[in-house]
DOKE-619953 format. One line per field, with one value per atom (N, C-alpha, C): residue in three letters; x, y, z; atom name; residue number from 0. Coordinates in steps of 0.001 Angstrom, whole numbers, plus 500000, padded with zeros to 6 digits. Example, Ala and Ser with C-alpha at 12.3 -4.5 7.8 and 13.67 -1.06 7.14 Angstrom:
2
res = c(ALA ALA ALA SER SER SER);
u = c(513190 512300 513200 512850 513670 512900);
v = c(494310 495500 496700 497750 498940 500030);
w = c(507800 507800 507800 507080 507140 507870);
atom = c(N CA C N CA C);
n = c(0 0 0 1 1 1);
This chain:
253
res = c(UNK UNK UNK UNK UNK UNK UNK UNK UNK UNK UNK UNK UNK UNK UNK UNK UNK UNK UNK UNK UNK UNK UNK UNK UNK UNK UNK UNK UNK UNK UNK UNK UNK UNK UNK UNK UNK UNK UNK UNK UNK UNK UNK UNK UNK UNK UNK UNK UNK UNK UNK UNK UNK UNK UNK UNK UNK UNK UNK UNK UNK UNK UNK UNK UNK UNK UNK UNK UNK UNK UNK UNK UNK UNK UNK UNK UNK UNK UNK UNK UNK UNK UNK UNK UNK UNK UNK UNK UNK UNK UNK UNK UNK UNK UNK UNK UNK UNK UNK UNK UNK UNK UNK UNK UNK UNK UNK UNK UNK UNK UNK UNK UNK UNK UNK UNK UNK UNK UNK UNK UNK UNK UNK UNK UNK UNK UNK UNK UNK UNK UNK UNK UNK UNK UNK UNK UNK UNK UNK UNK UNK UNK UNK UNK UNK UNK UNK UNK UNK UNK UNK UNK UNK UNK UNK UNK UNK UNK UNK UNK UNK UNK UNK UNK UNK UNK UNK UNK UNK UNK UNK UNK UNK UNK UNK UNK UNK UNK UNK UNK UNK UNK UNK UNK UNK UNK UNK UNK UNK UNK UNK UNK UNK UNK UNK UNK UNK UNK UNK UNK UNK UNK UNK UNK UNK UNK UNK UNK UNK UNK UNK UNK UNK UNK UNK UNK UNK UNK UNK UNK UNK UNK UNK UNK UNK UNK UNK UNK UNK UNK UNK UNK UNK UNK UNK UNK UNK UNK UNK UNK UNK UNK UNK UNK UNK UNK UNK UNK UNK UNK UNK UNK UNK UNK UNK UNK UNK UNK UNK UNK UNK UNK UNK UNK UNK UNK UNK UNK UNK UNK UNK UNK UNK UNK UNK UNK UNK UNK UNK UNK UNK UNK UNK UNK UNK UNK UNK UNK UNK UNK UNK UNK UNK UNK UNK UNK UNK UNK UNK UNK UNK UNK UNK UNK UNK UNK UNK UNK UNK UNK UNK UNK UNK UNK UNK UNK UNK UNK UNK UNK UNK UNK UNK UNK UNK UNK UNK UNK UNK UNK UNK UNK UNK UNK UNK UNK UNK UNK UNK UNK UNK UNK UNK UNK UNK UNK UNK UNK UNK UNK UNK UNK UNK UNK UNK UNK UNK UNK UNK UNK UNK UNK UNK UNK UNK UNK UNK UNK UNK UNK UNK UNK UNK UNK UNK UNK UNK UNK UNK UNK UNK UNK UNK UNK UNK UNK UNK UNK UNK UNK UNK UNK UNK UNK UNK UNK UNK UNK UNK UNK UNK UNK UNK UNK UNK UNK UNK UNK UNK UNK UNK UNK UNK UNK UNK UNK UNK UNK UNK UNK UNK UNK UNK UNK UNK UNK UNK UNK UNK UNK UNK UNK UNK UNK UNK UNK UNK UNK UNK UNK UNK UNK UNK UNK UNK UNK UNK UNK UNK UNK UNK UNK UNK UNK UNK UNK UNK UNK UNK UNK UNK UNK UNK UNK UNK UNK UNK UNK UNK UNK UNK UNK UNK UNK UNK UNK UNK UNK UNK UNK UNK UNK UNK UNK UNK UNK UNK UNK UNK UNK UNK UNK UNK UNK UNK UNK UNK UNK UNK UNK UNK UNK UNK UNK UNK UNK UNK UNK UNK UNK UNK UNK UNK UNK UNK UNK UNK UNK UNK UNK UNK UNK UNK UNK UNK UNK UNK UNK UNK UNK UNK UNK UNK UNK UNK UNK UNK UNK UNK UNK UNK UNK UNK UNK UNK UNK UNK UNK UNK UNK UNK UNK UNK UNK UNK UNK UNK UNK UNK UNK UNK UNK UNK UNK UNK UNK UNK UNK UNK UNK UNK UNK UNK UNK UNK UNK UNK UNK UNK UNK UNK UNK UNK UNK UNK UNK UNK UNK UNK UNK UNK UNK UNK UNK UNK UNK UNK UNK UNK UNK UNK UNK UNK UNK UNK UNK UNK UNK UNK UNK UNK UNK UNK UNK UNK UNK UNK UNK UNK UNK UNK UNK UNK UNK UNK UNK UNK UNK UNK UNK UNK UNK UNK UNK UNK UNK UNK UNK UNK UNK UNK UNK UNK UNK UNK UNK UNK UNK UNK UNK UNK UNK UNK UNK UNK UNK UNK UNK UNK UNK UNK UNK UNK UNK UNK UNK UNK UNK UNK UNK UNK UNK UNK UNK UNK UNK UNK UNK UNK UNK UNK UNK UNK UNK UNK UNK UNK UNK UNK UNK UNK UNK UNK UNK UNK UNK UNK UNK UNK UNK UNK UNK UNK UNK UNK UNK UNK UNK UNK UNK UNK UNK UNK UNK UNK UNK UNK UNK UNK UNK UNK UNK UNK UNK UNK UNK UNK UNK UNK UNK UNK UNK UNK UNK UNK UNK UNK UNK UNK UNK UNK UNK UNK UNK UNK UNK UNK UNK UNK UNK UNK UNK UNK UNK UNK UNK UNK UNK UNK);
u = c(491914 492764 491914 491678 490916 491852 492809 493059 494396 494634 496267 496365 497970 498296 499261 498706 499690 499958 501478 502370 503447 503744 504645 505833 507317 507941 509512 510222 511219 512294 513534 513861 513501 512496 512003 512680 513272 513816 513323 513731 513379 511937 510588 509363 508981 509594 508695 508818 509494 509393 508457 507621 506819 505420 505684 504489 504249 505211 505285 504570 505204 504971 503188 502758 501434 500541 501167 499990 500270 501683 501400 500681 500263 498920 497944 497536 496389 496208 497568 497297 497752 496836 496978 498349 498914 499715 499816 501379 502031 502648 502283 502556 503208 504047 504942 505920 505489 505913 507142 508482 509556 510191 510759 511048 512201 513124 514875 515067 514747 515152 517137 517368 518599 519262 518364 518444 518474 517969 517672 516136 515613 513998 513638 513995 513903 514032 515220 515758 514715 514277 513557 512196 511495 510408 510679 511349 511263 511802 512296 512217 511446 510401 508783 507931 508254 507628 506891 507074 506662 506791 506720 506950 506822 507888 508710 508747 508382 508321 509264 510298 510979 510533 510342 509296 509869 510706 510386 509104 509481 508422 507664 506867 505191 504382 504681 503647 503451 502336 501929 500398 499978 498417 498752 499827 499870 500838 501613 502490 501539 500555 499682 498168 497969 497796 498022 499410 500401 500479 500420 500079 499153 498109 496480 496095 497075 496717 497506 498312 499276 498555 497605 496803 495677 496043 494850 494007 493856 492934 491575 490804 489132 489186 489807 490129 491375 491341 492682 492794 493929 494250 496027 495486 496437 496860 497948 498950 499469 500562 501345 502726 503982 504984 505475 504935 505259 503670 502868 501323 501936 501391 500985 499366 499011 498138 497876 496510 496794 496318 496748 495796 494488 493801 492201 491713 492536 492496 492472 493311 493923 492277 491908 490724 490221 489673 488303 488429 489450 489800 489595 490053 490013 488338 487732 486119 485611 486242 484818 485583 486440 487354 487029 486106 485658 484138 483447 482433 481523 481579 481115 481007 481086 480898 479898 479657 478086 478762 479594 480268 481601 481632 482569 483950 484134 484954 484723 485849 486295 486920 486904 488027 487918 489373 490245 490208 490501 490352 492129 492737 494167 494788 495618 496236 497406 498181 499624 499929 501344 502523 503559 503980 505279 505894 507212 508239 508307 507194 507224 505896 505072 504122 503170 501639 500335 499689 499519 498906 497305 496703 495393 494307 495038 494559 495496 495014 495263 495098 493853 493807 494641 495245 496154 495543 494239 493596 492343 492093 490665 490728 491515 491303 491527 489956 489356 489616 490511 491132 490789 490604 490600 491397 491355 492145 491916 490523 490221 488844 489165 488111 487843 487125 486809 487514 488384 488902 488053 489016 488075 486699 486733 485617 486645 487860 488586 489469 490495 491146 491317 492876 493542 493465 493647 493611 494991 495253 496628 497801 497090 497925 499535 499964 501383 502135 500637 500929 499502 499014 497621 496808 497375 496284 494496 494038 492574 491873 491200 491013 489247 489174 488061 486956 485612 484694 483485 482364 481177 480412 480798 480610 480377 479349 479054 480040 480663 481874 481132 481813 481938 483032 482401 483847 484438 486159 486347 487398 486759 487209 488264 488834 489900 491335 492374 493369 494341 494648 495939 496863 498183 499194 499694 499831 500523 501568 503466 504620 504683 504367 504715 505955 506582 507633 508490 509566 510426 510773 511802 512674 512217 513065 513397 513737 514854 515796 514891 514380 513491 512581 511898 510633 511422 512709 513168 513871 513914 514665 513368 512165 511121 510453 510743 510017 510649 511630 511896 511261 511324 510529 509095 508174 507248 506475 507493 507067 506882 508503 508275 507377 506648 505779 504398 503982 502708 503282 504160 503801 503618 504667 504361 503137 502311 501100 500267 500044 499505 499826 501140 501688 500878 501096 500121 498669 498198 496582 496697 497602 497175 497119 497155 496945 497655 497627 498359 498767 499731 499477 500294 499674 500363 500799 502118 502942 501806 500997 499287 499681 499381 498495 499889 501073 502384 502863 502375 502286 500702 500505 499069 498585 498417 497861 498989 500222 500944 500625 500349 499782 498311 497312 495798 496137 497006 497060 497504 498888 499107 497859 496955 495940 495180 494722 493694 493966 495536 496200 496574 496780 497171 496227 495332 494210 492821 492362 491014 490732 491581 491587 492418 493384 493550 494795 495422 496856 497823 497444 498541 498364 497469 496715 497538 498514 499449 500504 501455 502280 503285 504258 505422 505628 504955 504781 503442 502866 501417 502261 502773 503250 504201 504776 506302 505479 504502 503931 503190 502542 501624 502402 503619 504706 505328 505787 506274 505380 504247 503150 502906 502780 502948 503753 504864 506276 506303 505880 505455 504441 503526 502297 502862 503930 504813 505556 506339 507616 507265 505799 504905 504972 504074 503600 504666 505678 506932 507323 507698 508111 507801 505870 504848 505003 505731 505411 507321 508457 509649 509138 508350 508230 507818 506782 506077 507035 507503 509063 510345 510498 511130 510628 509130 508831 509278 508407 508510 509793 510704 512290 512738 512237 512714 511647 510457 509730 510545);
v = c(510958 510000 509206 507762 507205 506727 505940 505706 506405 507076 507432 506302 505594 505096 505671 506093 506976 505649 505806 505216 506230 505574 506722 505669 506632 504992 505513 504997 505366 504082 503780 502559 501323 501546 500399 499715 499661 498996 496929 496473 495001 494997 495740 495744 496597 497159 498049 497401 496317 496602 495140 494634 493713 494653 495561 496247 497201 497796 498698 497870 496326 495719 495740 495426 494632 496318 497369 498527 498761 498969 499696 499427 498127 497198 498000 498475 499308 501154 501390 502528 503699 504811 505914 506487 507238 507327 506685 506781 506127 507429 508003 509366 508440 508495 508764 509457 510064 510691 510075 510564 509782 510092 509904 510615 510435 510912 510992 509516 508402 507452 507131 506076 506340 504836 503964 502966 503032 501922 502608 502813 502771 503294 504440 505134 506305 505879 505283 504790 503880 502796 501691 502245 503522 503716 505089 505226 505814 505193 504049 503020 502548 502145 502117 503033 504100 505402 506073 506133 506721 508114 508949 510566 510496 511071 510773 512361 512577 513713 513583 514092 514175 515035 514283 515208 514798 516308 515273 514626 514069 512622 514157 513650 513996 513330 512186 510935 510831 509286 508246 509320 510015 510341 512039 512839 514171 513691 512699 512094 511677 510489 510120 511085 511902 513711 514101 514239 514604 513910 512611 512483 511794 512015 511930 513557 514626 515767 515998 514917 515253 514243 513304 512484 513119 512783 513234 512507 511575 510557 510741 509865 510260 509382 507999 507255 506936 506977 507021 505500 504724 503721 504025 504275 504269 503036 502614 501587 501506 500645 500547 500300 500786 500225 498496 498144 496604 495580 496288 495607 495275 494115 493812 493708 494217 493580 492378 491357 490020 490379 488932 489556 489661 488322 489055 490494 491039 492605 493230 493250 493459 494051 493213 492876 493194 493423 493828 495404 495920 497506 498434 497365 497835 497993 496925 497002 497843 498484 499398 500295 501135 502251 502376 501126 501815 501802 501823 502029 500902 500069 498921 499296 500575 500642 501613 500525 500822 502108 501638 502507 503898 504809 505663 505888 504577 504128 502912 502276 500920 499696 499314 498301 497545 496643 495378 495034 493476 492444 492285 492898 492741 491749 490728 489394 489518 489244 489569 488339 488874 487313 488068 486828 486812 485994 486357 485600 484302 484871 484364 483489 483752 482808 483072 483115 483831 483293 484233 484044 484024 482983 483291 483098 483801 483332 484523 484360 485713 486701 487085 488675 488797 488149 488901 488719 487928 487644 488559 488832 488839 490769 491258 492762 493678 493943 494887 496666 496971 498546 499465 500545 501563 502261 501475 501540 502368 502379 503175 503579 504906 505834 506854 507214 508083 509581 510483 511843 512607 513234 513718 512914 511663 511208 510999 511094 510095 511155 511687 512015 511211 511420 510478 511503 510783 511335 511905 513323 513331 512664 511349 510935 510374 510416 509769 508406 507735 505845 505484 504058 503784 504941 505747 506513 505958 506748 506309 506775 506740 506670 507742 508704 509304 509875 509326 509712 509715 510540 510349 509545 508580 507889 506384 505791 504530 503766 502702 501808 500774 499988 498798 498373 496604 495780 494805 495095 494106 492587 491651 490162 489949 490260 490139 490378 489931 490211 491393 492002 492538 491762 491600 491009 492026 491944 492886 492170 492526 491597 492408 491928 492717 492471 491265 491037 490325 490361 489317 488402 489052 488357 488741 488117 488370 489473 489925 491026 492044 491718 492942 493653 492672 492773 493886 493566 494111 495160 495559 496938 498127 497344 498267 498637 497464 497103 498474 499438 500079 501471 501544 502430 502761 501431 502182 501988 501104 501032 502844 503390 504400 506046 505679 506432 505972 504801 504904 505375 505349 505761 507471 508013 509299 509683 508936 509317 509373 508221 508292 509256 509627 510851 512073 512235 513491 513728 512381 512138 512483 512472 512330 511573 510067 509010 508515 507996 507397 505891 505588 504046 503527 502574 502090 501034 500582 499282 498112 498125 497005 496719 497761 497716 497163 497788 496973 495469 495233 493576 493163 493432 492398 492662 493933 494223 493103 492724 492139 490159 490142 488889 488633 489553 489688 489569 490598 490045 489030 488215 486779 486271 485738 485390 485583 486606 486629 486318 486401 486685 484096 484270 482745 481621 482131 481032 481623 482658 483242 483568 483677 483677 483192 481867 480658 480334 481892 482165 480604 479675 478578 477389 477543 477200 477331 478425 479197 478262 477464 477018 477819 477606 478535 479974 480683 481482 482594 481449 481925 481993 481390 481608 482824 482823 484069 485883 485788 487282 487385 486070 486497 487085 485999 485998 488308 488151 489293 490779 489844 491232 491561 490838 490931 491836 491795 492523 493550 493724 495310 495905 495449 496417 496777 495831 496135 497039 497182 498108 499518 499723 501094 501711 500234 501041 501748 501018 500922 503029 502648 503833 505229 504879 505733 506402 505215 505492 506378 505993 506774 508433 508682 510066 510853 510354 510977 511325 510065 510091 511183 511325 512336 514175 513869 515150 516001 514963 515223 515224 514747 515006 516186 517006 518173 519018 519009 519601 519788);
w = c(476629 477341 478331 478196 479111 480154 480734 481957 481907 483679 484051 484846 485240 486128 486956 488152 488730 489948 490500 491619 492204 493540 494240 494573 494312 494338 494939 495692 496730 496728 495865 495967 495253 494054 494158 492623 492703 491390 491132 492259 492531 492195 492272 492154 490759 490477 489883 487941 487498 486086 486127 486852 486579 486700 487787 488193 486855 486179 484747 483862 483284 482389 482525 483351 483370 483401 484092 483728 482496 482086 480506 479737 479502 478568 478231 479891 479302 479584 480393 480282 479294 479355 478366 478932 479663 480504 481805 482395 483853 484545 485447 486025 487588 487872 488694 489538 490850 492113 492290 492788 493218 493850 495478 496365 496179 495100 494955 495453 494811 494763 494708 495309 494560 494193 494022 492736 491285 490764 489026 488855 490121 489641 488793 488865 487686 485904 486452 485344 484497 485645 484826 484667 485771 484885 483768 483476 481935 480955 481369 480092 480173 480727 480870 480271 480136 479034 480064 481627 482788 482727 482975 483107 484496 485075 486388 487572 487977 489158 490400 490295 491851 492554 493966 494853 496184 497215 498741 499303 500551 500751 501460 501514 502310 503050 502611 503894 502587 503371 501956 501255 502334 501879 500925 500977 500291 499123 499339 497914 497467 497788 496399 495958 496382 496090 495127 495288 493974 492938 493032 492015 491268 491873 490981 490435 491378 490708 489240 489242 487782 487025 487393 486119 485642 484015 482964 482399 482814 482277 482660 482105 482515 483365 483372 484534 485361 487050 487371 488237 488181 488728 489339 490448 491452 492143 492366 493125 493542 493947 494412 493547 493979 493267 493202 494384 494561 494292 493288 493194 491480 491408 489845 489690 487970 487610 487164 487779 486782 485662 484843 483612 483493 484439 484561 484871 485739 486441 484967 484259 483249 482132 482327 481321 481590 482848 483880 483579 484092 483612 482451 481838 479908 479703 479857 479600 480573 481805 482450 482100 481586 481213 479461 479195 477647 477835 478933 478788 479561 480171 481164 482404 482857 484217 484766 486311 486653 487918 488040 489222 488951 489615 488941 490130 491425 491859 492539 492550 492378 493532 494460 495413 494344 494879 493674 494896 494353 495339 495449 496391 496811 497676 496900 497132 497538 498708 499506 499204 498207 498173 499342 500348 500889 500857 500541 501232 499489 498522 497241 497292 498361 498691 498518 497799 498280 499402 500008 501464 501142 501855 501371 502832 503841 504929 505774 507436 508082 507614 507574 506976 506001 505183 503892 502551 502792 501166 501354 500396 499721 500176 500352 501095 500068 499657 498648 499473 498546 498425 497308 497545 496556 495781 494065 493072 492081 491948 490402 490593 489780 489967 488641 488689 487548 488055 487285 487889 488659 489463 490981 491450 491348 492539 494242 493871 494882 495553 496811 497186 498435 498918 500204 501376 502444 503865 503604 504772 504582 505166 506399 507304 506294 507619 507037 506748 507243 506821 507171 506471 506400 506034 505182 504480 503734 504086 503579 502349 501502 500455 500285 500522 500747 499191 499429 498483 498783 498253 498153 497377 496429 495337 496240 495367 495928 495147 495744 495288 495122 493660 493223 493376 493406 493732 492256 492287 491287 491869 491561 491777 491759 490512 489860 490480 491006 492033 491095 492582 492028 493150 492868 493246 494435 495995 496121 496663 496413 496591 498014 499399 500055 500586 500993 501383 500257 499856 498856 500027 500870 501468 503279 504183 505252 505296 504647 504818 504443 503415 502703 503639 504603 506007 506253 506917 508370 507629 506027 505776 506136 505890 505920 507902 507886 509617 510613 510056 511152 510759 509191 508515 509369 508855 509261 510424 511380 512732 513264 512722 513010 512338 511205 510728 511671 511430 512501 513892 514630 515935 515958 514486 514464 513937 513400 512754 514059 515271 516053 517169 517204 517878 517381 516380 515652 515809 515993 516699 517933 518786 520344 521234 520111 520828 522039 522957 524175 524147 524811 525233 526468 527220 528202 528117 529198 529109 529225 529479 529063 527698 527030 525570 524821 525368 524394 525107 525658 525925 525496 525414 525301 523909 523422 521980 520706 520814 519820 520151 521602 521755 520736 521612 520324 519110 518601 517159 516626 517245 516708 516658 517836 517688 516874 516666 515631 514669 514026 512560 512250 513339 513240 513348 514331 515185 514261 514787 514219 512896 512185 510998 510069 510651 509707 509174 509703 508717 509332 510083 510363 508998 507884 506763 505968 505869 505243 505383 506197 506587 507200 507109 507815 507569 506159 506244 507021 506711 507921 509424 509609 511045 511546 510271 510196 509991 508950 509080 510575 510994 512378 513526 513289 514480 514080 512781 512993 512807 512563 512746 513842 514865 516366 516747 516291 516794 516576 515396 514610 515597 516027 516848 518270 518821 519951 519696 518688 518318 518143 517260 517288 518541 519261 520287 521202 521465 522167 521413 520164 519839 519834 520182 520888 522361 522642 524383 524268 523431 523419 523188 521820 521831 522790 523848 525112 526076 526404 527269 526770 525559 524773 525042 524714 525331 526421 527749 528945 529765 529272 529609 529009 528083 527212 528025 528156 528902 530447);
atom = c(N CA C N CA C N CA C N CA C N CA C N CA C N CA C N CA C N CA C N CA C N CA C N CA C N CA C N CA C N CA C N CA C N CA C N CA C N CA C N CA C N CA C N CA C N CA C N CA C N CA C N CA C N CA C N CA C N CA C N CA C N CA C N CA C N CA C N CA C N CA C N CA C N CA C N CA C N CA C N CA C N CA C N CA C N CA C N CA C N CA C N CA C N CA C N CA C N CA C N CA C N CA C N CA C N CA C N CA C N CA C N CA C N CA C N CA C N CA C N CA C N CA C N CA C N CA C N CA C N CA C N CA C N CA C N CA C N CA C N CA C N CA C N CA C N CA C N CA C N CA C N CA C N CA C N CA C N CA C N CA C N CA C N CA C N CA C N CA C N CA C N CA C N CA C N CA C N CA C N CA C N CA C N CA C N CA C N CA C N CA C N CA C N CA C N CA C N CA C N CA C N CA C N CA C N CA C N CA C N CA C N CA C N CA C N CA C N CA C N CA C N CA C N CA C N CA C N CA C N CA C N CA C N CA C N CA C N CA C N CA C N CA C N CA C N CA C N CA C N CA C N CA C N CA C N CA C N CA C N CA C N CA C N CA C N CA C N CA C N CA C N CA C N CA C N CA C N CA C N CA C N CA C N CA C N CA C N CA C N CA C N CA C N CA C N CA C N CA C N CA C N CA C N CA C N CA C N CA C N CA C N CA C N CA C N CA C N CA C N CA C N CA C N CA C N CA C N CA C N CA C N CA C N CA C N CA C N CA C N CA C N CA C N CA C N CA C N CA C N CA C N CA C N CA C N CA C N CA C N CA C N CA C N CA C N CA C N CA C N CA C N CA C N CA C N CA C N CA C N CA C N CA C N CA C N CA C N CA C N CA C N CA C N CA C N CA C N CA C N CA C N CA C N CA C N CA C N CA C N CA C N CA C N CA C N CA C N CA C N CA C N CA C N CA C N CA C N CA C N CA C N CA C N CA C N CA C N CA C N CA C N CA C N CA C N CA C N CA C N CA C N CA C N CA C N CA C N CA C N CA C N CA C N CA C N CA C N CA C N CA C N CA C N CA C N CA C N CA C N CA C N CA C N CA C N CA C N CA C N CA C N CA C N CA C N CA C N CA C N CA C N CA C N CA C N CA C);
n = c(0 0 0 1 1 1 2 2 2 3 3 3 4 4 4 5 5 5 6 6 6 7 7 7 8 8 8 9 9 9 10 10 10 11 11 11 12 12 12 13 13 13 14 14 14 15 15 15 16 16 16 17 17 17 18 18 18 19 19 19 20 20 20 21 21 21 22 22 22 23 23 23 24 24 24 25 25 25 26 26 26 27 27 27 28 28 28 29 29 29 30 30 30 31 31 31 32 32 32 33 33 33 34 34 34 35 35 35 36 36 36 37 37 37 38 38 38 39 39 39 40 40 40 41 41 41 42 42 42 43 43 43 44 44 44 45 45 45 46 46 46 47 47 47 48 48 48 49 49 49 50 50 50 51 51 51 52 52 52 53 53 53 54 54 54 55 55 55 56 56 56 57 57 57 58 58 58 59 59 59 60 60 60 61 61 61 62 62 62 63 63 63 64 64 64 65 65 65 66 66 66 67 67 67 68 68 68 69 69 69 70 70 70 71 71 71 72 72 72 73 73 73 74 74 74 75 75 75 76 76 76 77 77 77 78 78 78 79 79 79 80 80 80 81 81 81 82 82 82 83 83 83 84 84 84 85 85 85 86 86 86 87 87 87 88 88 88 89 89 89 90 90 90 91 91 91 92 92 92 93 93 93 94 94 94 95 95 95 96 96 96 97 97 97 98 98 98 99 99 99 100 100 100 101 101 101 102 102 102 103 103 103 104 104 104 105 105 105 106 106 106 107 107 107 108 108 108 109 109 109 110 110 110 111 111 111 112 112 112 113 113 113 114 114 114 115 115 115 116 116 116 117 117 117 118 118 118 119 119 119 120 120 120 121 121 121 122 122 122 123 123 123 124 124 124 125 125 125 126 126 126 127 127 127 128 128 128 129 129 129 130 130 130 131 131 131 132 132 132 133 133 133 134 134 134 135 135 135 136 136 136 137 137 137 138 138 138 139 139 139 140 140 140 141 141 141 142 142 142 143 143 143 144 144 144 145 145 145 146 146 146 147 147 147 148 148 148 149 149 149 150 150 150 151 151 151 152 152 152 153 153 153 154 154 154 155 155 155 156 156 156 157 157 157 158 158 158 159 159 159 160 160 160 161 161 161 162 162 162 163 163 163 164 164 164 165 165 165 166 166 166 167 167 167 168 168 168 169 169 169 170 170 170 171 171 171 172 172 172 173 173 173 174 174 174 175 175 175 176 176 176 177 177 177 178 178 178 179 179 179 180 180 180 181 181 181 182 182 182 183 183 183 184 184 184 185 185 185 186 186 186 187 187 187 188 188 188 189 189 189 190 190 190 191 191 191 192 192 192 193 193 193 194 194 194 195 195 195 196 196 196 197 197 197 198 198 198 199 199 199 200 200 200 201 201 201 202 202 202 203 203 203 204 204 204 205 205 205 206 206 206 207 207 207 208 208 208 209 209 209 210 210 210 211 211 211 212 212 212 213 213 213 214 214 214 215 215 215 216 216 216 217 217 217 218 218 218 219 219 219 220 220 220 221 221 221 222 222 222 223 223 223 224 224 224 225 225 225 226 226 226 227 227 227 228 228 228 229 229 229 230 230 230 231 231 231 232 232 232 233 233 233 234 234 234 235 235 235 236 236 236 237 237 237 238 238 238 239 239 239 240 240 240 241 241 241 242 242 242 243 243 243 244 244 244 245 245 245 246 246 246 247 247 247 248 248 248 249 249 249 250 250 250 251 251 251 252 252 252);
C-alpha cells in the first residue's frame, strides 16, 4: 500500500466531499478519526470509501496520533478536513509516492481561501506545513491547538498548493472563534503561561499591524482587512480568557 490519507473531522459535512474527491485520486486508503460528529460527515465520508473511527476529542495533537497510528501506507498524507488538493499537488504526490523522492518528509505550500477569496498576502499565503511523510518519520506534539509536527528527518518542500477553506462565511468565523479562542488560552494555561492587562491591549493592536501594514494583507481588499481586523480580536479574546482562568483559580483558592 503506497499512500494513507488520514484527517480528523468534527462537523464537517460543508468541507469535507471536495476535500474526499481530490484525495481519493490518489490514495491507497482514507483513514478517518471522528469526534461523534453529528452532521452527515460520517455519512459522506463512507460514501467516499473512508473507514471511519469514532473517537472522543483529545486535542488537535493526540487525535491526529490516532490517526496516523491507524495508517498503513508506506506513505502518510495527513490534512485537514477543510484542505483540498490541487491538481498540481495532486501530481506532485503520485510521482514522489512511486518513487521520485529525495526526501522522506514533506511541507506543502498551504493557500487560505476566505470568505471564498484566496488571500495571498498577510501571512495567509505561501505557509509551508507538514503534510507527508514516509510511516513513522513524523509524530504531533500533544498540545491541544497549534499542534506541531515533530521529526528528525530533513524536510523537503512542495510548491504545489493545497487549498486550505478556512473561513466560508462570517458566521462560519464566529461558530469557530469561541472554540478556539478558548482551546489556546487552555493550552497556554497548561504551559503556565501569564498575561497582563498590557499584553491584551496592545498584543491584538501589533498584530493588525503586522497582518495589514507589514505584510500587505490591505492588497487583499476587504477581506485583507476583515481577517486582520478579526485576527486581532482573537489574540485579545485568548488572552482575555487567559487572564478569566487565573481569576477563576484564585477566587476558588
Amino acid at each position: 500500500m503506497k499512500l494513507s490519507v488520514g484527517i480528523i473531522t468534527y462537523n464537517e459535512e460543508r468541507n469535507l466531499p471536495k476535500t474526499l474527491e481530490a484525495a481519493k485520486k490518489i490514495a491507497d486508503e482514507i483513514i478517518i478519526v471522528d469526534s461523534h460528529s453529528t452532521d452527515r460527515t460520517v455519512e459522506i465520508a463512507e460514501f467516499h470509501g473512508a473507514r471511519v473511527y469514532p473517537e472522543d476529542w483529545k486535542g488537535f495533537g493526540p487525535q491526529k496520533n490516532s490517526v496516523i497510528d491507524k495508517c498503513q501506507g508506506e506513505w502518510i498524507l495527513l490534512i485537514d478536513a477543510d484542505e483540498e488538493l490541487s491538481p498540481e499537488l495532486t501530481d506532485k504526490i503520485k510521482r514522489i509516492t512511486e518513487g521520485e523522492s529525495k526526501y522522506d518528509v514533506y511541507d506543502i505550500n498551504r493557500c487560505s481561501v476566505c470568505f471564498g477569496k484566496e488571500l495571498k498576502h498577510g501571512g495567509w499565503s505561501n505557509q509551508y506545513a507538514t503534510r507527508l511523510w514516509r510511516r513513522g518519520q513524523v509524530r504531533v506534539s500533544d498540545s491541544l491547538v497549534h499542534e506541531e509536527f515533530v521529526t528528525e528527518s530533513e524536510k523537503g518542500r512542495i510548491g504545489e498548493k493545497i487549498y486550505h477553506y478556512s473561513y466560508l462565511t462570517m458566521h462560519d468565523y464566529f461558530e469557530r472563534f469561541n472554540k478556539y479562542t478558548t482551546l489556546g488560552a487552555q493550552e497556554y494555561y497548561r504551559r503556565g503561561k501569564r498575561v497582563n492587562s498590557l499584553q491584551i491591549v496592545l498584543n491584538p493592536i501589533f498584530k493588525f499591524i503586522r497582518m495589514y501594514i507589514i505584510r500587505l494583507g490591505f492588497l487583499d481588499g476587504i477581506e485583507g482587512f476583515t481577517i486582520a481586523s478579526t485576527s486581532a480580536m482573537y489574540s485579545m479574546i485568548k488572552y482575555f480568557k487567559l487572564r478569566e482562568m487565573y481569576k477563576t483559580d484564585a477566587y476558588k483558592g
